[in-house]
C-alpha positions in Angstrom: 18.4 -40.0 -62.1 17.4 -37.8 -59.3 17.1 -34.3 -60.5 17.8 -31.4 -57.5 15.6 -29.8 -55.5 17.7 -26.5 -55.3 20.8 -26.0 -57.5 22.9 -23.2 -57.1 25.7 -22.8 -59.5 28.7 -20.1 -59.6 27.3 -18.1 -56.6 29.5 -15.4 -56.1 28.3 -12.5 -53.2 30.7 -9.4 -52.5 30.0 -7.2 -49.8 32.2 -3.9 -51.3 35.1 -4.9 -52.1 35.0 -8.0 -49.4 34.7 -11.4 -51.5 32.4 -13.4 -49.7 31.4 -16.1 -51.8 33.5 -17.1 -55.5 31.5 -18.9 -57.7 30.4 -21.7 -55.2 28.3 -24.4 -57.2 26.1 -26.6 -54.8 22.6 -28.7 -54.5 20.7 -31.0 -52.6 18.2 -33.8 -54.3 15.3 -35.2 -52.3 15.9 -37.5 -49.2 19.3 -36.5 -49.4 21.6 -34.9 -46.9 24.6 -32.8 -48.3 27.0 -31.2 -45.7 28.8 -28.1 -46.5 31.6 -28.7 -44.3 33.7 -25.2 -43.4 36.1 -23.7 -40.5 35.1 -19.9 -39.1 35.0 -17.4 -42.1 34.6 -20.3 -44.8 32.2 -18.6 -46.2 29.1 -20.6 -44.4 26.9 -17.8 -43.1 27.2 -16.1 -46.0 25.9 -18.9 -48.2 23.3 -20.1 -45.4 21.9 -16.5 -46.3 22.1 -16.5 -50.2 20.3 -19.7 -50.5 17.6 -18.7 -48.1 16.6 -15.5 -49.5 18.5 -13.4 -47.0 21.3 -12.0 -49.7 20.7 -11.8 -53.3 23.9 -13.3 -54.9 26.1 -10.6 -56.9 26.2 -13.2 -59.4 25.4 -16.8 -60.3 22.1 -18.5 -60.7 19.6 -20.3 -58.5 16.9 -23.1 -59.9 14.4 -24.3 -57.8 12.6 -27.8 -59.1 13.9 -27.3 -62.6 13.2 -23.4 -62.6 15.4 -20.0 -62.2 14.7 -18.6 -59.3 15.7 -15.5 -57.9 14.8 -14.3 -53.8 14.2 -10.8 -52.9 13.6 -12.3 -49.2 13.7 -14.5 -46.6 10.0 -15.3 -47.3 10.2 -15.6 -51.2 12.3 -18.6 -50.0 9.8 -20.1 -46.8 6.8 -20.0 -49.5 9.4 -22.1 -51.8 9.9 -25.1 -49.6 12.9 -23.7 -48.4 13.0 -23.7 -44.3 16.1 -22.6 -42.5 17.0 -23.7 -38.3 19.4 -21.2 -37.4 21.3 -21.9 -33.9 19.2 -19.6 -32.2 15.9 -21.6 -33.2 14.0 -18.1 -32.9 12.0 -19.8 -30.0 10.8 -18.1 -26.7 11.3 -20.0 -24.1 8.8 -19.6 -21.6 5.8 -19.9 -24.2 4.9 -23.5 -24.6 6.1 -25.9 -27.0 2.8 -25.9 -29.3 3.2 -22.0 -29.4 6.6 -22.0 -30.3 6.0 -25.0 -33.0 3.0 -22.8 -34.6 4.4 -19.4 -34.2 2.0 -17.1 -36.2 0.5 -19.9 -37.9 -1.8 -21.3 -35.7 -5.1 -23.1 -36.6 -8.4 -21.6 -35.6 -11.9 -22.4 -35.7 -15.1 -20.0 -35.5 -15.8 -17.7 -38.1 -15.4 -13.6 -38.3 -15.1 -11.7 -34.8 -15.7 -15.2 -33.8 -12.6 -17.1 -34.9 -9.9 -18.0 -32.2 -7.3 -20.5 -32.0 -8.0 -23.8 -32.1 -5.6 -25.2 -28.8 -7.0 -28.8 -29.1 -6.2 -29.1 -32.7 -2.9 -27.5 -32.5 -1.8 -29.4 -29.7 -2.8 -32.3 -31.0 -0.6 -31.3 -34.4 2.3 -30.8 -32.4 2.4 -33.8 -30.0 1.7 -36.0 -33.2 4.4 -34.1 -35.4 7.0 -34.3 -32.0 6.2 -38.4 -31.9 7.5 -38.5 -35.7 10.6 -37.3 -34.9 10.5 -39.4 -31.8 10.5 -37.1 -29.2 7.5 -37.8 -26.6 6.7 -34.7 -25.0 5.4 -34.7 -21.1 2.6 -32.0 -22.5 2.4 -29.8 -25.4 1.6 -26.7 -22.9 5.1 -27.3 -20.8 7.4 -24.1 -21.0 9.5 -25.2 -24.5 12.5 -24.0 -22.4 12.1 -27.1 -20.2 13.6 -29.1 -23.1 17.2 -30.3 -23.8 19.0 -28.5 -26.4 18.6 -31.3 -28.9 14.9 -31.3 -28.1 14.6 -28.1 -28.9 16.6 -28.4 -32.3 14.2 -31.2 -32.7 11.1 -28.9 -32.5 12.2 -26.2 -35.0 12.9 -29.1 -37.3 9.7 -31.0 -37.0 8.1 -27.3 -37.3 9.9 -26.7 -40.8 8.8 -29.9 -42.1 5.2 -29.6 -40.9 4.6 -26.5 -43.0 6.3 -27.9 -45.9 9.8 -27.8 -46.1 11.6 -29.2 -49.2 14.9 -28.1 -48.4 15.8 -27.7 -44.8 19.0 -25.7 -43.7 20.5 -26.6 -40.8 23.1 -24.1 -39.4 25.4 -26.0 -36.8 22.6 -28.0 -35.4 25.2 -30.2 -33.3 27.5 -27.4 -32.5 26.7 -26.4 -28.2 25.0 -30.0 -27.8 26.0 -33.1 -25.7 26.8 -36.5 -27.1 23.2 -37.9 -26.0 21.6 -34.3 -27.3 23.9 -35.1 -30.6 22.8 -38.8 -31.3 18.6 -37.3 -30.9 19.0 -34.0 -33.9 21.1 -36.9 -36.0 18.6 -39.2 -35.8 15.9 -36.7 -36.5 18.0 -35.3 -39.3 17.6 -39.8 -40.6 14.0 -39.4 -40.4 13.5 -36.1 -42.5 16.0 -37.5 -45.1 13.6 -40.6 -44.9 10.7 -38.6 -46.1 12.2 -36.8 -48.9 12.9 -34.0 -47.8 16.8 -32.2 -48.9 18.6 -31.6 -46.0 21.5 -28.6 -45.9 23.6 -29.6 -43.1 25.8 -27.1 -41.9 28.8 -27.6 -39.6 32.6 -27.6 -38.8 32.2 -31.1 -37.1 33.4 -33.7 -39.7 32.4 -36.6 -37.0 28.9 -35.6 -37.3 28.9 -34.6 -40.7 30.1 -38.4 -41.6 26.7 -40.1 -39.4 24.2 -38.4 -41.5 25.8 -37.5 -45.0 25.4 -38.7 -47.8 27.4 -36.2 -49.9 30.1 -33.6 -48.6 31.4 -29.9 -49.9 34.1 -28.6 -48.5 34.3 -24.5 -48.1 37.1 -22.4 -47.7 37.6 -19.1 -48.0 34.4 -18.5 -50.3 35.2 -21.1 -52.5 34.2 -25.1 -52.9 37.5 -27.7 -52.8 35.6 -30.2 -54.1 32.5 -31.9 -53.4 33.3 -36.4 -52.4 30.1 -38.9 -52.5 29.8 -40.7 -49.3 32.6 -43.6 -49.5 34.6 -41.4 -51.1 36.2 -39.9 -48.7 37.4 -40.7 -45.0 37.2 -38.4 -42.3 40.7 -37.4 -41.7 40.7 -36.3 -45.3 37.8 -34.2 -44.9 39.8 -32.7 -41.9 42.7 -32.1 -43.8 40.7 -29.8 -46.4 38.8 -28.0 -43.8 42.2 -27.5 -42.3 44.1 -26.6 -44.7 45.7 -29.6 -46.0 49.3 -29.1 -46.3 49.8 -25.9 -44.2 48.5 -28.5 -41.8 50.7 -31.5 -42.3 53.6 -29.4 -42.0 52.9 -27.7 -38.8 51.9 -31.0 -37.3 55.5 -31.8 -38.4 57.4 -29.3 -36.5 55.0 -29.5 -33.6 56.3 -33.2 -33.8 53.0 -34.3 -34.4 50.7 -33.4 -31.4 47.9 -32.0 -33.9 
């Protein structure tokens, strides 16, 4: 058996008197992808957050490989294995792709007074890393703002993966993209799953969620409704929870079914 990468179990997080998570239980094993699936004010963010060292968790615990862990910050979390793509991507879109991928981390060479970035190596890094996740980029020094959307998701990915991501949280990759954009981050998301590396995938999209999941939670109003293997469940049923399952039904009802 497969043991987790990252389990979190009765995660509860109030904000005052503002309940935003209740005892949500969730993890990820390696080469895996688990969706948590979750309409606006689910509860997503919040949890995003918790497991990535943003929020410390009012209660509940967190192991990481086997161990309790507890993350007094964001980069408690990075230095884990535990990478987070928000939908911003925190890139700058006139610096170059290779900048962007190495951000602050850049290789150098030269010792002392002397050492300076090595922009052979690291553009070599980055083209190479880019052709994994097969995306052929035109040159590593082009403006990373001359990329499509999904490119660009794809870069931020390939980046968190690079510098050793075990657990990679992916907040709405799919949600402002294209169908063709759509198709490249799933397929991307494939290929990190493929090296065994646990993938969070965030989003309200159930048709997406269903091409790369393997398991699915379902969120709502800070707490889980259950948790379905792949096979387990069919789409429109993973709708309907999202939804709100009956309340749904019945106003498809009297809208004589136009939902």
């Amino acid at each position: 058996m497969t043991h987790p990468i990252i389990h979190m179990d009765g995660i509860k997080k109030h904000f005052g008197n503002v309940i935003a998570l209740n005892g949500v239980t969730f993890d990820v094993t390696p080469g895996e992808c688990h969706c948590l699936l979750g309409d606006n004010g689910a509860g997503k963010s919040t949890f995003i957050k918790t497991m990535s060292g943003v929020h410390k968790p009012t209660a509940g615990s967190i192991n990481f490989e086997g161990k309790p862990l507890s993350f007094n910050s964001p980069r408690d979390a990075m230095e884990a294995g535990i990478a987070t793509v928000f939908q911003d991507l925190a890139m700058i879109p006139l610096m170059s792709v290779t900048r962007n991928f190495f951000m602050g981390r850049e290789p150098t060479k030269g010792r002392g007074l002397m050492r300076r970035f090595d922009i052979d190596a690291a553009n070599e890094i980055c083209m190479d890393e880019m052709r994994k996740m097969g995306i052929n980029l035109r040159a590593p020094d082009q403006a990373v703002g001359t990329l499509s959307g999904g490119e660009r998701q794809t870069v931020a990915i390939a980046r968190a993966v690079h510098f050793g991501a075990k657990v990679l949280i992916l907040d709405e990759p799919t949600s402002a993209l294209g169908v063709r954009q759509t198709s490249n981050v799933l397929s991307t998301i494939d290929r990190v799953r493929s090296q065994g590396v646990g993938v969070v995938f965030i989003s309200h999209n159930v048709r997406h969620a269903m091409a790369v999941g393997d398991r699915f939670t379902v969120l709502n109003r800070g707490q889980t409704l259950g948790t379905a293997q792949k096979g387990e469940i069919t789409a429109s049923e993973l709708q309907d929870l999202m939804a709100g399952g009956q309340e749904l039904a019945e106003l498809e009802g009297s809208l004589g079914g136009t939902i």
